[in-house]
C-alpha positions, 0 to 999 in steps of 0.5 A: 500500500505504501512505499517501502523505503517510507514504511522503513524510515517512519517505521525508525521515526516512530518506533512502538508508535509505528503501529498504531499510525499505520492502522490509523492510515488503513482507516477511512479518512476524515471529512470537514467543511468550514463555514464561511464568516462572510456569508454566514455567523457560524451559530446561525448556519449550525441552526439551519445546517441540512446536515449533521456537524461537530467542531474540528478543535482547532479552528472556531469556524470548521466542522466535521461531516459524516462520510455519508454526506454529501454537502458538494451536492447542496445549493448552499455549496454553490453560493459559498457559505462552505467551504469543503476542507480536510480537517488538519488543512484548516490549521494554518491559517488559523495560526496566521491569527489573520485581523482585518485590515492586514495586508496578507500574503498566501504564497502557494494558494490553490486550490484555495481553502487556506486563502478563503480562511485568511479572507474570512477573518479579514472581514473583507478589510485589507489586502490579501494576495492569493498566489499559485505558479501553476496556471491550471491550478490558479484558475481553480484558486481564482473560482473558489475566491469568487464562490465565497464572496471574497472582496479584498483578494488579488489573485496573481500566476507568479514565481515567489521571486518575481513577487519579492521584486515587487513587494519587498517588506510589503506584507504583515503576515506570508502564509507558505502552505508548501509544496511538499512530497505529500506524505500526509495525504498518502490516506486520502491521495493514492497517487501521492504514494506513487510518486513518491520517493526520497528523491522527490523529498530531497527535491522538494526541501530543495525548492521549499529553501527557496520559496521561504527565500522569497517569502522572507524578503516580502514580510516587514519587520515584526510580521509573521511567517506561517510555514506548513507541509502535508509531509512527515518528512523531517528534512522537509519541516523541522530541517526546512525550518532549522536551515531557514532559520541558520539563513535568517537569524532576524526570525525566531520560532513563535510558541502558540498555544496549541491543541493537546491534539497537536504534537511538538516538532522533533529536534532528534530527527534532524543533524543540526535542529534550530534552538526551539524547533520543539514548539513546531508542530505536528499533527499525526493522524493517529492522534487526532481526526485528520490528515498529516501536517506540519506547522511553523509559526516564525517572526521577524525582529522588529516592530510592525509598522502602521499599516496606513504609512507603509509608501505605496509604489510610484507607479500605481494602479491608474484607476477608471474615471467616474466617466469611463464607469458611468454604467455602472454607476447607474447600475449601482445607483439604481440597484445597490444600497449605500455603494462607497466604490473605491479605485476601479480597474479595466481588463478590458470590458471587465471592471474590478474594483481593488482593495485600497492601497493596492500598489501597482499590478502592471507586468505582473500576471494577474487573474484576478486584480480585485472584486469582479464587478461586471461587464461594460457594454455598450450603453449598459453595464452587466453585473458579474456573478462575482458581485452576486456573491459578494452581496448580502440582501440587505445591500440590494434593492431587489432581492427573490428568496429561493428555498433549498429543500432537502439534500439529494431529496427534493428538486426544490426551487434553488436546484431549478435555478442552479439548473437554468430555470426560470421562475414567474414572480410578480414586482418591479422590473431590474435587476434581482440577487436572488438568494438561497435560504437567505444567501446570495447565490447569483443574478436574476433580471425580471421582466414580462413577470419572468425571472431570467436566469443569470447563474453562469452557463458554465457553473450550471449542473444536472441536479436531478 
């Protein structure tokens, strides 16, 4: 089932442990979901919940799910109030301790679940860069920023070098869940095991070096550096931290609270352990209801500077005149309530609208420059599914309440409309948020006593 040479080195690691982590790793995996705090307040999702939850220890916002459900298949997925997550995965970025209006860094960020964490706790202040080298993965990244109704991100397709150019000591806090040999996820990923081997784990402390080069250069003094792998891989944790830290002596290792759950990092397994690496942490899936992980929490000396006197670049992003955004400020006008705008942004017919502050983005490879708010067409403007689901009813003028029904039982109205349908509903022509069990979940336009469906094509699935 595993790879041989990795049975024999855990086998040395763990000792009379051994057993019990191999029986641990022949049992069926974890499932968790965390609720999103920028849809829904965590006790008043649990109250209307269409299925059974319990808490995940050590993170306020995420849960547990019975294997037997399903909750991928439920509208509420679709606009956002969740996010499915492994258990163990939501632990670092609940150590990031991320506050609103923090400018935040996720290096390695697909598919997504640690930036939508960061972004939750950001309460949409702030700037939060989201990061994946990948293309491919990068737009998944970019899918999952808009499904959860993210306003303040920035996704980016770069080398960590080419972000350290550009956003030199820029960062309070820089996430680096890195790309590891996936030892961790052996249980929920068979293909993790195939390709595995030590060559590969030696490659991969290899390329970690280089991105904690890159994400040190990025955070300011006094900010904090969250480092995390899905590997049980000594030289790819302690050893990575232990080697950053002989490069680095301005960090030093920050001791959190942690779970009783959570095991401390072992200085005996590397040649030359950094003082402190005991307060490293480990999470082993035979001590507690998750994947493998490791965590470090590290600081820069120095204190963190005032977030509003940091110097922006000279070159900063040229934003869209109130001219060139005259429809949609119509739009906004005539179907948002209270709308406060900001700097607004064109690629192409689309507008974003940046996070405040924001310094330039000209050369860098960018998906997502900000909040997506629509499409400029000739002498109208289209709002986009992004600002949808970045809306809650009480922003809207017009808004149409669909019901979800049960999970995989009944074909209620929200299934119809993730389906294309339309509805009759009788009111004011324009534009609608139409929204699930009281969440946001796309546009409809009424007109003629029909709801027009304007839930993206591509988004739109066989729910039956």
């Amino acid at each position: 089932m595993f790879p041989e040479k990795f049975i024999i080195r855990m086998q040395e690691m763990l000792g009379e442990e051994y057993e019990a982590f191999y029986e641990a790793l022949r049992e069926e995996r974890h499932q968790g979901l965390r609720i999103n705090t920028l849809k829904a307040e965590t006790e008043e999702f649990l109250k209307k919940a269409p299925f059974s939850l319990s808490p995940v220890p050590w993170t306020e916002t995420g849960f547990y799910y019975e294997g037997t459900v399903q909750p991928g298949r439920h509208p509420l997925h679709e606009a956002g109030v969740y996010y499915i997550q492994e258990p163990s995965a939501m632990a670092p970025a609940a150590f990031a301790d991320a506050r609103p209006g923090e400018r935040i860094l996720d290096l390695c960020a697909a598919p997504g679940g640690k930036s939508t964490q960061l972004a939750a706790a950001m309460k949409g202040q702030g700037i939060l860069v989201c990061n994946e080298i990948h293309p491919a993965r990068v737009r998944i990244l970019s899918e999952n920023i808009e499904r959860m109704g993210i306003r303040n991100a920035v996704v980016t397709n770069e080398t960590p070098e080419r972000l350290a150019e550009r956003f030199a000591g820029f960062f309070d806090k820089v996430l680096v869940d890195a790309p590891c040999s996936g030892e961790g996820m052996f249980r929920k990923n068979e293909e993790a095991c195939g390709e595995w081997s030590p060559e590969n784990v030696e490659l991969c402390a290899e390329r970690q070096d280089t991105i904690l080069d890159s994400a040190a250069q990025m955070l300011q003094n006094g900010g904090l550096l969250v480092y995390s792998t899905c590997t049980f891989a000594p030289q790819e944790n302690e050893g990575t931290i232990s080697r950053f830290l002989k490069r680095y002596p301005a960090f030093s290792i920050v001791k959190p609270g942690k779970p009783e759950c959570f095991s401390p990092g072992r200085p005996d397994w590397i040649p030359e352990p950094a003082p402190g690496i005991e307060a490293t942490m480990r999470l082993w899936p035979h001590k507690l209801k998750g994947e493998g992980h490791f965590l470090a929490v590290l600081r820069k000396e120095g204190t963190l500077s005032d977030i509003s006197s940091l110097p922006l670049r000279k070159d900063g992003n040229r934003g869209a005149s109130e001219k060139e955004c005259g429809e949609f400020l119509t739009f906004a006008s005539q179907s948002l309530k209270g709308w406060q705008g900001g700097n607004y942004l064109f690629f192409g017919e689309q507008l974003y609208l940046l996070p405040p502050g924001m310094p330039s983005l000209k050369g860098l490879k960018v998906l997502r420059p900000g909040l997506h708010l629509g499409t400029m067409k000739k002498n109208r403007f289209e709002p986009s599914h992004a600002l949808a689901l970045a809306l809650k009813p009480n922003e809207v003028c017009l808004s149409a309440e669909l019901v979800s029904g049960e999970e995989n039982k009944d074909y209620g109205p929200a299934f119809a409309w993730l389906n294309g349908e339309t509805f009759p509903l009788t009111g004011e022509k324009g534009w609608y948020l139409i929204t699930v069990d009281g969440y946001s979940i796309g546009w409809g336009k009424l007109a003629g006593g029909i709801m027009k469906n304007h839930y993206p094509k591509g988004l739109r699935k066989n729910w039956r």
